[in-house]
TORGU-955602 format. One record per residue (C-alpha): residue in one letter; x, y, z. Coordinates in steps of 0.25 Angstrom, whole numbers, plus 5000, padded with zeros to 4 digits. Example, Ala and Ser with C-alpha at 12.3 -4.5 7.8 and 13.67 -1.06 7.14 Angstrom:
<atoms>
ATOM mardo    u    v    w
ATOM     a 5049 4982 5031
ATOM     s 5055 4996 5029
</atoms>
This chain:
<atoms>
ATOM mardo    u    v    w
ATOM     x 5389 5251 5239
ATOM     x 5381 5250 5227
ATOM     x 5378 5241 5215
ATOM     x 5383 5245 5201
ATOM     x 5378 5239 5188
ATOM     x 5386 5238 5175
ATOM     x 5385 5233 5160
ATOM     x 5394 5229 5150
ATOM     x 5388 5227 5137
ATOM     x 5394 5217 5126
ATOM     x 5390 5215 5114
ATOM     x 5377 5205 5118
ATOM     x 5376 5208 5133
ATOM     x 5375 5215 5144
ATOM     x 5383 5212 5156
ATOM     x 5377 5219 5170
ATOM     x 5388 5219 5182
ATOM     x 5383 5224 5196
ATOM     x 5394 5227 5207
ATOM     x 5394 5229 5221
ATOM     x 5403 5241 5224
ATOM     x 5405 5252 5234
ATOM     x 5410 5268 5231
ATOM     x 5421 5272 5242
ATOM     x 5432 5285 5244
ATOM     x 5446 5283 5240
ATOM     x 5455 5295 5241
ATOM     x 5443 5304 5238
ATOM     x 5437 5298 5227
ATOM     x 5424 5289 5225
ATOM     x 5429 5273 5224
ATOM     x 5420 5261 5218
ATOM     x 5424 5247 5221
ATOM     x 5416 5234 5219
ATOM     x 5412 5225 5230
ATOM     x 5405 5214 5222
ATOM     x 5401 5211 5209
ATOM     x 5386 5206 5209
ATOM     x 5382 5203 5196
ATOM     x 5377 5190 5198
ATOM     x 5367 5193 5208
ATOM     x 5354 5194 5204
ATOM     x 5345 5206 5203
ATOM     x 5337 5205 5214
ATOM     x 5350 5202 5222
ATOM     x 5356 5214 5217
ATOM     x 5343 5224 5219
ATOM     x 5344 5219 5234
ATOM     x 5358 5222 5235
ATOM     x 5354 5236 5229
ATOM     x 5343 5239 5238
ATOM     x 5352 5235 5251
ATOM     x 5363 5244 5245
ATOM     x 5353 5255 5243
ATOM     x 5346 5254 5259
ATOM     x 5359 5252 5266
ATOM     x 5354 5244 5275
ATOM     x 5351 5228 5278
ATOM     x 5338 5230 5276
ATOM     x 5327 5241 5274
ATOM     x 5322 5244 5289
ATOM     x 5307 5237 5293
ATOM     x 5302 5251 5295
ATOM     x 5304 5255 5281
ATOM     x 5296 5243 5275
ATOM     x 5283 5238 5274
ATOM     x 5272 5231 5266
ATOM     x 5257 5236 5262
ATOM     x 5246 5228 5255
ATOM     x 5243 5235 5243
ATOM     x 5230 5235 5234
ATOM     x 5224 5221 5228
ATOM     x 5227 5219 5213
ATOM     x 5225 5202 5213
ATOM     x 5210 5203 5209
ATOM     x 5212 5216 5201
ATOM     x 5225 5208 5192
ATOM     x 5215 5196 5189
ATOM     x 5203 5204 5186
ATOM     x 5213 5211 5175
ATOM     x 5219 5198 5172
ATOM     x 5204 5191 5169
ATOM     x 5199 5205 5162
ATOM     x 5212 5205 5153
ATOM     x 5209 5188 5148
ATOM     x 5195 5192 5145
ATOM     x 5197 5203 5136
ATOM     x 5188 5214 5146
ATOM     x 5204 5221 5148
ATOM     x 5204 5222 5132
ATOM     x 5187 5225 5130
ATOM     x 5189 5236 5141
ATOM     x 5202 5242 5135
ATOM     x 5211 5250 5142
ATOM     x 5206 5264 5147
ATOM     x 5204 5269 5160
ATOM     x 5189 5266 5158
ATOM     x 5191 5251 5156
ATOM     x 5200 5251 5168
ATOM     x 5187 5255 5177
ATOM     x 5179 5243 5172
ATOM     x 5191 5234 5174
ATOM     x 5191 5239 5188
ATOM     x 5176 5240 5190
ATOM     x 5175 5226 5186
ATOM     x 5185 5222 5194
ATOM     x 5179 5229 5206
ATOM     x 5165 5221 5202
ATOM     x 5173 5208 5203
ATOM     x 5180 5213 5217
ATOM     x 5169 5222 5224
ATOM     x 5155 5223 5218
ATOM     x 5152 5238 5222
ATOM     x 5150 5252 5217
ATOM     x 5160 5259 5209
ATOM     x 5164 5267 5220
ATOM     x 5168 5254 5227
ATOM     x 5176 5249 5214
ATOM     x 5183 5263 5216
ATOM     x 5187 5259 5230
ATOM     x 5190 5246 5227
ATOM     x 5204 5253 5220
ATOM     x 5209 5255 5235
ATOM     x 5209 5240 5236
ATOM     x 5213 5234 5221
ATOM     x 5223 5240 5213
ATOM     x 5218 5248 5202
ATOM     x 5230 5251 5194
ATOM     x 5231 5237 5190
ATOM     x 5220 5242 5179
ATOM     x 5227 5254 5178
ATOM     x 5217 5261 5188
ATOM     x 5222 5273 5196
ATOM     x 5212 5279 5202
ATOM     x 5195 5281 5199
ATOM     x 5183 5283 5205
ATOM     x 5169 5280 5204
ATOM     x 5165 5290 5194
ATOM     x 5177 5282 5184
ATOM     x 5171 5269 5187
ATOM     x 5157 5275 5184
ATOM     x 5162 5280 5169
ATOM     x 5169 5267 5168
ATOM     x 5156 5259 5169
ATOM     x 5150 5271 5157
ATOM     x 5161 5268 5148
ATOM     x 5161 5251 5149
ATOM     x 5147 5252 5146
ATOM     x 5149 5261 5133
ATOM     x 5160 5250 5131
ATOM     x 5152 5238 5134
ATOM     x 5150 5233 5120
ATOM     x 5163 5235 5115
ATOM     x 5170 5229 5126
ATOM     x 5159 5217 5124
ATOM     x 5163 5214 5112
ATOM     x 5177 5213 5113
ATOM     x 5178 5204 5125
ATOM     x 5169 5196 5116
ATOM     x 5179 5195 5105
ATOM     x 5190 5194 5115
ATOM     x 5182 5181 5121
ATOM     x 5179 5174 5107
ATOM     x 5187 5181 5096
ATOM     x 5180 5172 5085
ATOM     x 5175 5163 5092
ATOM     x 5162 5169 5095
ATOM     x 5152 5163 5103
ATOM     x 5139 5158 5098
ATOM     x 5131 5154 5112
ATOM     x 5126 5166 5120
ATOM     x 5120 5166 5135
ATOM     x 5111 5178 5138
ATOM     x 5102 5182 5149
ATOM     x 5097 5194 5158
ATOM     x 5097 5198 5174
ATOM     x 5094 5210 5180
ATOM     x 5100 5219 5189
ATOM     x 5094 5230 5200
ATOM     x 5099 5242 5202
ATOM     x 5100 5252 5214
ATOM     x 5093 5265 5212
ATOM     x 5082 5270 5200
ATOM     x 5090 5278 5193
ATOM     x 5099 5268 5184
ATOM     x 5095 5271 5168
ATOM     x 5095 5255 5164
ATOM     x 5086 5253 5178
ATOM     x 5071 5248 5175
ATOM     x 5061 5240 5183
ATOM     x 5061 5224 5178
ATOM     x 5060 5209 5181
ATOM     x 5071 5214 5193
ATOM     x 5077 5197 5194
ATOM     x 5085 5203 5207
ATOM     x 5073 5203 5214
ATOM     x 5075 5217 5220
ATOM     x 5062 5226 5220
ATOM     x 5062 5240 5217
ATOM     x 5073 5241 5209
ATOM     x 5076 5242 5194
ATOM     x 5084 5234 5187
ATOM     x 5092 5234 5174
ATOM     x 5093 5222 5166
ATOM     x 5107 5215 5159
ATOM     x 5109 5204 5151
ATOM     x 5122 5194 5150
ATOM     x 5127 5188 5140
ATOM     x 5136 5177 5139
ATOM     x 5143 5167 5131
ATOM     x 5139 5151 5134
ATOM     x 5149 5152 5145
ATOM     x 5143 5161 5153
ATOM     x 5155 5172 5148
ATOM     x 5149 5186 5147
ATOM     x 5149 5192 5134
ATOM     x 5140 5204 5137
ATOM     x 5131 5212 5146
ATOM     x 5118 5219 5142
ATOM     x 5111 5229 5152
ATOM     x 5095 5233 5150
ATOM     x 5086 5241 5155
ATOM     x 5081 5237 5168
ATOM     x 5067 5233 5162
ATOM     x 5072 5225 5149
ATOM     x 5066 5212 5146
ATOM     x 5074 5201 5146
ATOM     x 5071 5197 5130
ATOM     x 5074 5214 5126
ATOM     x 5087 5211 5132
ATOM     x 5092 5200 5125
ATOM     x 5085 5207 5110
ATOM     x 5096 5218 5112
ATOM     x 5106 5207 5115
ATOM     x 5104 5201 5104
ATOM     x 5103 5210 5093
ATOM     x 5117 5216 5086
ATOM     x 5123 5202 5095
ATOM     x 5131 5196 5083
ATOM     x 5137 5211 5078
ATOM     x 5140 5214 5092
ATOM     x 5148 5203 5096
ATOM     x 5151 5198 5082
ATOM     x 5145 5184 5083
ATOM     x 5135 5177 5072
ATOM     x 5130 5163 5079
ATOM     x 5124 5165 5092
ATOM     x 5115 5158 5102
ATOM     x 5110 5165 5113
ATOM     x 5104 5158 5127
ATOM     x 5094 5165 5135
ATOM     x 5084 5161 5144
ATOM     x 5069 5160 5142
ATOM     x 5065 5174 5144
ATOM     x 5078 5180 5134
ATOM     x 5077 5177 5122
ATOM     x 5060 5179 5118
ATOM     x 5054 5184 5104
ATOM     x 5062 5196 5102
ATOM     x 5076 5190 5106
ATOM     x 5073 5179 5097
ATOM     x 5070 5187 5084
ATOM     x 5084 5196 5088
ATOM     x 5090 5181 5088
ATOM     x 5085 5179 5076
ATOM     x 5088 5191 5068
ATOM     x 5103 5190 5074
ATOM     x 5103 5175 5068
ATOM     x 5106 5170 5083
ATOM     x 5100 5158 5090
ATOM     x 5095 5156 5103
ATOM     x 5092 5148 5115
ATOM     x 5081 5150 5126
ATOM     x 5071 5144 5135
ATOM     x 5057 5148 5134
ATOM     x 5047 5150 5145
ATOM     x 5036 5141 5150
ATOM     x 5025 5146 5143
ATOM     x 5032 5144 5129
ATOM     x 5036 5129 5135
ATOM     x 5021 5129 5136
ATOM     x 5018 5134 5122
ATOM     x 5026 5126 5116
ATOM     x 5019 5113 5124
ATOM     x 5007 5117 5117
ATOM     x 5011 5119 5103
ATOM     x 5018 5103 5106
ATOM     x 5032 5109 5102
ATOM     x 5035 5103 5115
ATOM     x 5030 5091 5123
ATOM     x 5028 5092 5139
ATOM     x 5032 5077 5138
ATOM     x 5046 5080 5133
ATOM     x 5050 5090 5143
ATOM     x 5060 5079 5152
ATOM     x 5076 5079 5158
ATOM     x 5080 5079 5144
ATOM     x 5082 5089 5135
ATOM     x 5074 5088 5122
ATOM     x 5072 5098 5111
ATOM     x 5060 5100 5101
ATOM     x 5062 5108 5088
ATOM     x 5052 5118 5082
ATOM     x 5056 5126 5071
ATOM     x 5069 5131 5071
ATOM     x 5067 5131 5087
ATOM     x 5072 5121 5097
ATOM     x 5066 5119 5110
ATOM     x 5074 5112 5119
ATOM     x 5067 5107 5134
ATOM     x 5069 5097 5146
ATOM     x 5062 5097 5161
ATOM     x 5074 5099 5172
ATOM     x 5066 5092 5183
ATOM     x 5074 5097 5194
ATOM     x 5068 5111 5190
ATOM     x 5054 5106 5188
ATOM     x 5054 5102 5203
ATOM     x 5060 5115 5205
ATOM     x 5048 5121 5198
ATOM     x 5038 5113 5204
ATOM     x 5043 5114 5218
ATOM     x 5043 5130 5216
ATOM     x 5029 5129 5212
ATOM     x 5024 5121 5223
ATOM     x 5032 5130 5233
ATOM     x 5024 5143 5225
ATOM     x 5009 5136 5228
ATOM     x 5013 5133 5243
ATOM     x 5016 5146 5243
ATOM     x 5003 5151 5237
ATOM     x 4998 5141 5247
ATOM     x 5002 5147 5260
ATOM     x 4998 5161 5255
ATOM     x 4984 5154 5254
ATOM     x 4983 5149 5268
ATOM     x 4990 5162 5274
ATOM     x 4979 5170 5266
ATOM     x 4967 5160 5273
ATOM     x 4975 5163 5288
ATOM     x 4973 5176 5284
ATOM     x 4959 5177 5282
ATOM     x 4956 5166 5294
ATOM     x 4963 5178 5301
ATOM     x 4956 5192 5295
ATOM     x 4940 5190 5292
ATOM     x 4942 5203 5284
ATOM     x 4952 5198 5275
ATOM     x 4945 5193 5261
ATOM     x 4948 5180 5253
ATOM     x 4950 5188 5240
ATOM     x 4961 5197 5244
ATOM     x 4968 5185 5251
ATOM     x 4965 5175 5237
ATOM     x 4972 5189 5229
ATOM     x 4986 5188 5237
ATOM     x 4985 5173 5235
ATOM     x 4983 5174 5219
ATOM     x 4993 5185 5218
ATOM     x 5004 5176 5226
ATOM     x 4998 5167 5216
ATOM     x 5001 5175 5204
ATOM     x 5016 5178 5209
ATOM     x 5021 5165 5210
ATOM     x 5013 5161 5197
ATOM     x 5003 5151 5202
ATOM     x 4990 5158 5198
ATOM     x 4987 5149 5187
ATOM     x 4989 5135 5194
ATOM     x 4982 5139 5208
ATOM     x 4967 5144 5212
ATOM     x 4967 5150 5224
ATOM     x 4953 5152 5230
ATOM     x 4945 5157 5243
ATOM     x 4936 5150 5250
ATOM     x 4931 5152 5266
ATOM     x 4942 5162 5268
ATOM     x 4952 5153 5264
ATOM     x 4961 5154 5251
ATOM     x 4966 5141 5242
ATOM     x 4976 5138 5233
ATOM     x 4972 5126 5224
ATOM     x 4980 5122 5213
ATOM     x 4976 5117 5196
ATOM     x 4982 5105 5197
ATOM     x 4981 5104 5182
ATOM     x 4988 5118 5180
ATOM     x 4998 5115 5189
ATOM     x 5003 5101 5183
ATOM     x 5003 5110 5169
ATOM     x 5012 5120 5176
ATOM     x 5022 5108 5182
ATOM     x 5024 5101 5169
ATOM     x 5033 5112 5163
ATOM     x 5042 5112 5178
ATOM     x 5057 5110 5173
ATOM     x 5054 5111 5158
ATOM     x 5061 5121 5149
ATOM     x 5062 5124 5135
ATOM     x 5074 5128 5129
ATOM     x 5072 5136 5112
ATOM     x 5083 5139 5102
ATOM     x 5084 5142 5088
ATOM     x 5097 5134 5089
ATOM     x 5097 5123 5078
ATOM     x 5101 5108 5085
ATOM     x 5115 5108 5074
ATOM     x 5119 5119 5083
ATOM     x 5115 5114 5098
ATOM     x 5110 5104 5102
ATOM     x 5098 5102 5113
ATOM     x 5108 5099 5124
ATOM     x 5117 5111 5120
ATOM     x 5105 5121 5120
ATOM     x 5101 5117 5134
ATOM     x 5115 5119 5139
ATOM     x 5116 5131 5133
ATOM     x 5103 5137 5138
ATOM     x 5108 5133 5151
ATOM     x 5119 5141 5150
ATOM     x 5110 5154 5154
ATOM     x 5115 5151 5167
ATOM     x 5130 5155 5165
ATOM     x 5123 5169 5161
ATOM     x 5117 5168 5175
ATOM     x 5128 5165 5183
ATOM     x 5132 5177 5177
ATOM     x 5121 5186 5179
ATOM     x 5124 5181 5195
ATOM     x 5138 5184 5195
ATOM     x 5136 5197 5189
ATOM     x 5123 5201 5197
ATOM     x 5124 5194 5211
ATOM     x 5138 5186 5212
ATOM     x 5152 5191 5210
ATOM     x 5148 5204 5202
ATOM     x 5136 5211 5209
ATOM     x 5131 5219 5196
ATOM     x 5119 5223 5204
ATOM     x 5116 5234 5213
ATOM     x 5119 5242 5201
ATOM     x 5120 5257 5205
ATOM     x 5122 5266 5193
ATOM     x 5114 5274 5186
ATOM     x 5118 5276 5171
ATOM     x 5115 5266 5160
ATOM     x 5129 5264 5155
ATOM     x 5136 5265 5170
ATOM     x 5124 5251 5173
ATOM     x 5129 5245 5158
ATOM     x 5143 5246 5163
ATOM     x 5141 5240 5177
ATOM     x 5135 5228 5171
ATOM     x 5144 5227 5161
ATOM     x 5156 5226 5170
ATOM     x 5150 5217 5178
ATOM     x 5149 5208 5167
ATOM     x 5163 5211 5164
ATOM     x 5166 5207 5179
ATOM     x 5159 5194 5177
ATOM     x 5167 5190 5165
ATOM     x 5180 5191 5175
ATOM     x 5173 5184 5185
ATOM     x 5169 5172 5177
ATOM     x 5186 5172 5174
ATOM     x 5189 5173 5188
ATOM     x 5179 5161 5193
ATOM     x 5188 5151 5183
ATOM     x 5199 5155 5193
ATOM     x 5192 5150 5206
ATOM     x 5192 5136 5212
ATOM     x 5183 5127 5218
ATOM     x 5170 5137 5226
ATOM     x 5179 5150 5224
ATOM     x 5172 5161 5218
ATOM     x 5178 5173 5212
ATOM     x 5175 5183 5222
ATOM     x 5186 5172 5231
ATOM     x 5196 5173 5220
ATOM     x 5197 5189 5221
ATOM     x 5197 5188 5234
ATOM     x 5209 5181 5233
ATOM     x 5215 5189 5223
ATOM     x 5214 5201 5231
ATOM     x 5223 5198 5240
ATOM     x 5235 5200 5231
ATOM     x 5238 5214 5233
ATOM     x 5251 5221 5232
ATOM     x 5261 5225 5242
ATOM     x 5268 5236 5245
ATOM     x 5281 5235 5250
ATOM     x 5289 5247 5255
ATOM     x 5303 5246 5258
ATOM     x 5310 5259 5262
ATOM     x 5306 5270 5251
ATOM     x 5301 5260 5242
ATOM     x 5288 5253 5239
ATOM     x 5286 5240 5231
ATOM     x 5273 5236 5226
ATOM     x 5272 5222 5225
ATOM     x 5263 5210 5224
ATOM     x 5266 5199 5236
ATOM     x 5263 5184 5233
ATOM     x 5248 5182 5231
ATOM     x 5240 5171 5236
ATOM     x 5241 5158 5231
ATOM     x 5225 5159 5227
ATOM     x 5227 5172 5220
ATOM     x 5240 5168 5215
ATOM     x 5235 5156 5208
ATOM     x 5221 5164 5202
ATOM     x 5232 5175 5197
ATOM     x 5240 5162 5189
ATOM     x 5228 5158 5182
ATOM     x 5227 5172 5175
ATOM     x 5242 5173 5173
ATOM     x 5244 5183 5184
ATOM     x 5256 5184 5193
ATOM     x 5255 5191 5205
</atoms>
C-alpha cells in the first residue's frame, strides 16, 4: 500500500487529494484500487501513516533507536541574542574574524581561560550557531590583532547605535591596572602595581563610561603611565571622535590635574573632580574655605568661575581615625619589641633599633606626628598632640571642584554625579577580578594585549544585560549555568537522525522569553 497525492486546479484554488491505495495482479497486468480516501487527515497524521507504510512494521525495533546528548547551544543563543540588541553583532560585522571575537567573548563570559581553552570549549558549545566550523588557537590569536586595529571603529558605532542623536553629555572615567605573566609583553612597564603583586610589570587601562555605569570605551597604556597622561590623550579629539559638543567628564582626585584641565579647556569641556588633602589645606589657608563649614550637609563656595563643593561623612572620619590609631599602636608594639630585643642582646645598638622604628614610621606616614627616641636602652614613641589634632580635623572631609556653572547642576547633582565613579569601579571588579578575569594576561604583542582588554570590555557590556535577567542573589555565572543545560538531542531511528531541541527547563525557558527566544 502507499499514499498518493493529487491536485486539481480551478480558477482560484488548489484542491490536494491523498488516497489510501494498493497495486495488485490481474490477468497479468499491474491493478490500482483505493482503500480509503484521507484527505481530511491532517499532516502530521498522514506523515505517520507514511512512515508506518514505509517500515512495514508496527513499530521500528528498540535496537535501532536511541537518544544522545548533543552539544550546549542555551548560553551561546542568548550571548548572540544580547550582542545582536546591543549593536556589538552590527560594530563587528560579519567576517569570519568578528565571529572569533563573538566567540572569544563568549568563552570570557563562560570559562575564563587561554585561547587554547576557548578553542576546546567548541567540543562542548556549538560553534556553528556563529557560523564557526572549525579554528584553533593561532585564528583566535589573529582575531584578537584585527579587533584591536578595529577598536575605534567599532567604538563608535555601538556609540551611535546606543544614542543616535541623543548624545550623552555626562562622562564617568577612571584607571586600574593590570599584571602580567612574563617580561616580555611590549605595553608591560614597572608602576604603582594596585594588585599588589611584587615582581611583576603591569599595564595600565582606563574605562569609560556613560553616567550609568555602560561602557563606551576602553584605553590601554603603557605599564608605567601616570594616571593624569592617561586621561590627556582621552580627552583630546573626544568630541570629533564620538561626534559630541557638551560634555562633562568625572574622575577622581588624582585624574583630572593641570594638564587634563588645560586639554578640557581647549575641547570647551567641563569637569568634575575631587582634590587631595594638601590642596583642601591650601585652600583653608588662602580662607576660600572655612574648617568651621565642613559638616553632614553639603555646602558649596564659589571662586571664580570654579565651584568647590564639600561636607564631612562622619562615618568615614571614625574610619580614618580608627585607622590611625591602629597605625600608632602598631608603631607602638614595634617599639617595645625593639626594647625586648635590646634587654636581650647587649651588643645590639639603640640607633639601628630607633632607624627600623622611624623607617615603620615613614611607611605608614606617622613621621611628622610622632618622635621616637632612646633612652637606657629603651625606645619611645611619643606623640605632638598638637599636630595630631591638626591632622584629625580634616578626617571625613572632602572637597569636590567643577567648572560646571550652578544653571546647569546643582550642588546635590554634582555630589551624586561624582559618586558615580563607583559604577566605573564595579566595573573595573567585574572585569579584573569577578565574572570576567582580564587578568593573568599572557601575550606578548601590543595589539594582541589592546584586543584582550578590549573584549573583555565587550564581554562586560553583555554581562551587565545578562544581570537585568537574574532574580533575587542570582548572579550571572548561575544564570549560564542554567542555560547550559539546554543542549540538543539526537535522535536516531533506523537509518535516520534528527537533531532536535528537547523542552528546556523552566529557568532557562523563561530567561530565553525575556529575550524573545524560543527554544
Amino acid at each position: 500500500m502507499y499514499i498518493e497525492r493529487t491536485t486539481r486546479k480551478t480558477a482560484t484554488k488548489t484542491h490536494e487529494c491523498f488516497m489510501l491505495r494498493e497495486s495488485y495482479r490481474e490477468n497479468g497486468k499491474i491493478r490500482k484500487r483505493t482503500i480509503a480516501n484521507i484527505s481530511h487527515l491532517s499532516a502530521v497524521e498522514i506523515d505517520a501513516l507514511k512512515a508506518a507504510l514505509r517500515y512495514k512494521q508496527p513499530a521500528v525495533p528498540l535496537s535501532e533507536m536511541s537518544m544522545q546528548t548533543g552539544k550546549i547551544v542555551g548560553s551561546l543563543m542568548v550571548v548572540r541574542e544580547i550582542a545582536k540588541k546591543l549593536g556589538i553583532d552590527f560594530a563587528l560585522g560579519s567576517s569570519r574574524k568578528a565571529a572569533l571575537c563573538l566567540w572569544l567573548i563568549f568563552a570570557r563570559l563562560v570559562e575564563q581561560g587561554s585561547r587554547l581553552s576557548s578553542v576546546r570549549l567548541a567540543e562542548r558549545h556549538d560553534c556553528s550557531l556563529l557560523g564557526l566550523k572549525s579554528f584553533d588557537e593561532n585564528d583566535l590569536y589573529d582575531a584578537l590583532t584585527w579587533v584591536s586595529e578595529e577598536q575605534e571603529t567599532i567604538q563608535q558605532a555601538l556609540f551611535k547605535t546606543r544614542y543616535g542623536d541623543k548624545e550623552p553629555r555626562l562622562f564617568l572615567y577612571d584607571v586600574t591596572s593590570s599584571y602580567l605573566e612574563g617580561m616580555d609583553n611590549q605595553l608591560s612597564w614597572w608602576g604603582y602595581n594596585r594588585d599588589g603583586k611584587k615582581g611583576k610589570k603591569q599595564i595600565v587601562f582606563g574605562l569609560l563610561t556613560d553616567e550609568l555605569g555602560e561602557p563606551i570605551a576602553v584605553e590601554v597604556f603603557k605599564g608605567n603611565t601616570a594616571d593624569p597622561a592617561t586621561f590627556v590623550e582621552l580627552v583630546t579629539g573626544f568630541g570629533k571622535r564620538f561626534g559630541v559638543s557638551e560634555v562633562i567628564f568625572v574622575g577622581d582626585r588624582g585624574m583630572i590635574k593641570k594638564l587634563g584641565i588645560e586639554a578640557l579647556q581647549q575641547e570647551n569641556f567641563k569637569y568634575i573632580t575631587g582634590i587631595t588633602t594638601a590642596q583642601i589645606k591650601t585652600l583653608l589657608k588662602e580662607g576660600i574655605i572655612q574648617l568651621n563649614l565642613f559638616d553632614s550637609e553639603l555646602h558649596e563656595v564659589t571662586d571664580g568661575d570654579l565651584r568647590y563643593v564639600f561636607r564631612k561623612n562622619p562615618i568615614r572620619a571614625v574610619e580614618v581615625s580608627g585607622a590611625r590609631n591602629d597605625k600608632l599602636a602598631r608603631l607602638r608594639d614595634l617599639a617595645q619589641r625593639e626594647t625586648q630585643y635590646l634587654t636581650e642582646h647587649a651588643k645590639a645598638t639603640e640607633e639601628k633599633a630607633v632607624e627600623r622604628v622611624e623607617s615603620m614610621a615613614e611607611k605608614l606616614k606617622l613621621q611628622a606626628l610622632v618622635k621616637i627616641e632612646a633612652a637606657s636602652r629603651q625606645i619611645k614613641v611619643s606623640v605632638d598632640e598638637k599636630l595630631w589634632q591638626e591632622a584629625s580635623q580634616l578626617d571625613g572631609c572632602y572637597v569636590l571642584k567643577t567648572d560646571v556653572p550652578a544653571t546647569e547642576l546643582d550642588v546635590n547633582s554634582i555630589h551624586a554625579r561624582y559618586k558615580d565613579l563607583a559604577k566605573v569601579e564595579r566595573g573595573f571588579r567585574t572585569i579584573k577580578t569577578g565574572l570576567l578575569e582580564v587578568r593573568p594576561i599572557w601575550l606578548r604583542d601590543e595589539a594582541k594585549t589592546k584586543g584582550h582588554v578590549f573584549i573583555c570590555m565587550l564581554a562586560y557590556m553583555i554581562s551587565r544585560e545578562l544581570k537585568t535577567l537574574t532574580t533575587g542573589e542570582e548572579t550571572v555565572q548561575d544564570l549560564i549555568a542554567d542555560l547550559n543545560m539546554v543542549t540538543e538531542l539526537k535522535i536516531t531511528v533506523g537509518k535516520e537522525t534528527i537533531v532536535s531541541l528537547p523542552r528546556p527547563p523552566d529557568k532557562a525557558a523563561l530567561i530565553a522569553a525575556q529575550l524573545g527566544i524560543t527554544f
